[in-house]
N, C-alpha and C positions, 0 to 999 in steps of 0.2 A: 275315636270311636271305641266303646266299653267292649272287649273281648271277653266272652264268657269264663273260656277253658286258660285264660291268662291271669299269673297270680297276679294279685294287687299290691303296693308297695305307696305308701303314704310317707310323706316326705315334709317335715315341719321346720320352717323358720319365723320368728318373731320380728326378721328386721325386717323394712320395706324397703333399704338399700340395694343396688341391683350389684354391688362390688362382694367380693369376698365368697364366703359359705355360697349366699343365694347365688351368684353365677354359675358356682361348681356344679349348684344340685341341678340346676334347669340341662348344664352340660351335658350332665349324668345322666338323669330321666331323658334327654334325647335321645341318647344313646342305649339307653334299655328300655324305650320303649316300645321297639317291635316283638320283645320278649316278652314283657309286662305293663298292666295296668298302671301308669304313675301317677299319682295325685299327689295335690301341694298341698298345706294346709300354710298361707302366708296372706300379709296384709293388703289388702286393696292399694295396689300402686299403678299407677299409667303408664310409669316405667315397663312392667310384668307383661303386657297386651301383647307382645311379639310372641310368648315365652305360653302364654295360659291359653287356655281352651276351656271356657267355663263350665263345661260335664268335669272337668277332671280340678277347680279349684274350689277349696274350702276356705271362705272368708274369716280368719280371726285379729284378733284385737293384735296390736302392734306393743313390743315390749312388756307384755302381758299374759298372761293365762287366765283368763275366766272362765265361770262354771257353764256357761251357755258354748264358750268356743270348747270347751272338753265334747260338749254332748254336739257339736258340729261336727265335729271329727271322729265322734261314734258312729 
């Protein structure tokens, strides 16, 4: 649930792998999340479903940056 008065913190990875970075960050946003807004900006993976709450993920391309996932994440 989007908290008003809670600052927001966007949190981007490229890989859809759920090892490594991505683990840390989901650990981490659990963990800050009663403080602040966390949103992901990572790639559509089946693996992530435990992890995501779809108010709070932004779909971009995997190993990539495109000009459409920039303006996603705007």
């Amino acid at each position: 649930m989007l908290i008003k008065n809670k600052i927001n913190i966007l949190m981007i990875s490229s890989s859809s792998n759920i090892g490594g970075g991505t683990k840390h960050m989901f650990m981490l946003g659990q963990n800050l999340n009663s403080e602040f807004n966390i949103f992901y900006g990572i790639p559509k993976n089946l693996n992530f479903e435990n992890y995501l709450d779809n108010n709070f993920h932004i779909e971009i391309s995997e190993r990539k940056l495109s000009f459409i996932d920039i303006l996603r994440l705007v």
